[in-house]
N, C-alpha and C positions, 0 to 999 in steps of 0.2 A: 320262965323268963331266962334262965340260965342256959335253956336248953337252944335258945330263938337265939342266947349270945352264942354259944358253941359252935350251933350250926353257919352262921353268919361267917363266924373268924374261920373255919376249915372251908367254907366256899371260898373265902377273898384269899386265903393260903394255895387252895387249890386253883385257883385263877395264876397268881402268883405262879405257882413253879411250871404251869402250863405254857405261858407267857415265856418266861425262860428258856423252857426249852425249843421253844419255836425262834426265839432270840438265837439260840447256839448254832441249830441249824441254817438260820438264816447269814448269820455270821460264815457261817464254813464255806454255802452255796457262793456266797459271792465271794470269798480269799480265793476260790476255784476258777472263775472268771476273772477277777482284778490281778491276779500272781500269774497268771501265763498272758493274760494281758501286759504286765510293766517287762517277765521277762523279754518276751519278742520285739516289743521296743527297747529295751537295752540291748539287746542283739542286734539291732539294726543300727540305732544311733552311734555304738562301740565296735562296730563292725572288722572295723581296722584292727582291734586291739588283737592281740595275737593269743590274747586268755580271756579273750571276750567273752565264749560261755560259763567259762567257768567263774568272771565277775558278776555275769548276771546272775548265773545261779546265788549267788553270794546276795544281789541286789532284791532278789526274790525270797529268799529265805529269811533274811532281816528284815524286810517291808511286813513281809509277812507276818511275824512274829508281832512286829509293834501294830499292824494296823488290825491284828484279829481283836487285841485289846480295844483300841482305840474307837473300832468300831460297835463294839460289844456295848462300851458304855457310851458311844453314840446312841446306839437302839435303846438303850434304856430309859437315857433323857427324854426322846422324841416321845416312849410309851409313857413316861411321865407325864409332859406337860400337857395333852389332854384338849390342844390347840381344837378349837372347833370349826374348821376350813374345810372345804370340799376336797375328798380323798388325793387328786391330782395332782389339786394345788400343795398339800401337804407333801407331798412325795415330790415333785418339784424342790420345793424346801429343803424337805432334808435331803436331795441331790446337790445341791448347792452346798451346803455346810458341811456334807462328808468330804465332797469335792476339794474344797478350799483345806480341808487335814490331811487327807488321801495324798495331794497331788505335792503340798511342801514335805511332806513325809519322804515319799519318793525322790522330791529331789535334792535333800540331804543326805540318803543314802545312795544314790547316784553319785552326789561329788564326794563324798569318804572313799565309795569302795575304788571310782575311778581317778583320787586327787592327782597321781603322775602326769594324767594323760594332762597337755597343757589348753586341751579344748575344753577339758572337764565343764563348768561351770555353761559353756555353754550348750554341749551335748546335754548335760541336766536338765539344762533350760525347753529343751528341745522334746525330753522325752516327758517332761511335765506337762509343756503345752498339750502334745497330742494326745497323751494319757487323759486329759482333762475333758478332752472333746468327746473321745472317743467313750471314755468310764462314766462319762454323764449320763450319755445315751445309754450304755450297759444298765448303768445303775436305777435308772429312770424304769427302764422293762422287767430288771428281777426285783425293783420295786413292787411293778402293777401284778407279777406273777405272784408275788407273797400275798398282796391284797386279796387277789385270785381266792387264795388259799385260804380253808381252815386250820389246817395242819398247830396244833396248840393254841385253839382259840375254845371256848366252849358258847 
């Protein structure tokens, strides 16, 4: 009996940190698409700005930072709760609720790094909407790709 408990608890461990890591990588795969995604519309919407790159960079490297967490324990919940929906519709889902973190995230660090500019709030505004449209669609596809995938699944 101890033996049937042992092996049980290092399968569900080993599930466990498989899962994770497929979590990390999927985490990086899309900071990779989403951070040259918000950079290039900060580049555009701040155009004028005469430090323009080098605020995006700044806009990109902060996003970054908070949304690789934010997204991480995003994946986590989602592998959590265990929702029993048809795989689309769940990825649908959680495109929508990273969306809605994703997009106010961005555009709070859009109006800090650009507060001078006196369009701020509304070029944020600007590069939120499109970032929205546009990262839904992204995220929806490196969704169906991760599905795709076994990569940390057994």
């Amino acid at each position: 009996m101890m033996v049937i408990i042992s092996r049980i608890f290092l399968l569900t461990l080993e599930k466990q940190m498989n899962s994770r890591k497929r979590h990390i990588l999927k985490t990086l795969t899309w900071r990779v698409i989403a951070t040259g995604t918000t950079f290039l519309l900060t580049m555009f919407f701040f155009r004028e700005d005469p430090n323009a790159t080098e605020k995006a960079s700044w806009v990109a490297l902060i996003e970054t930072s908070f949304k690789m967490i934010l997204y991480y324990y995003h994946e986590r919940i989602w592998f959590s709760l265990k929702v029993e929906v048809k795989s689309a519709i769940r990825h649908l889902y959680k495109t929508l609720t990273w969306r809605v973190i994703a997009s106010l995230t961005t555009f709070l660090v859009a109006i800090f790094i650009f507060r001078e500019d006196p369009m701020a709030i509304e070029k944020a505004t600007g590069i939120a909407l499109v970032e929205s449209l546009l990262k839904m669609l992204f995220y929806y596809l490196h969704e169906r790709a991760w599905h795709i995938s076994k990569f940390g699944l057994k």
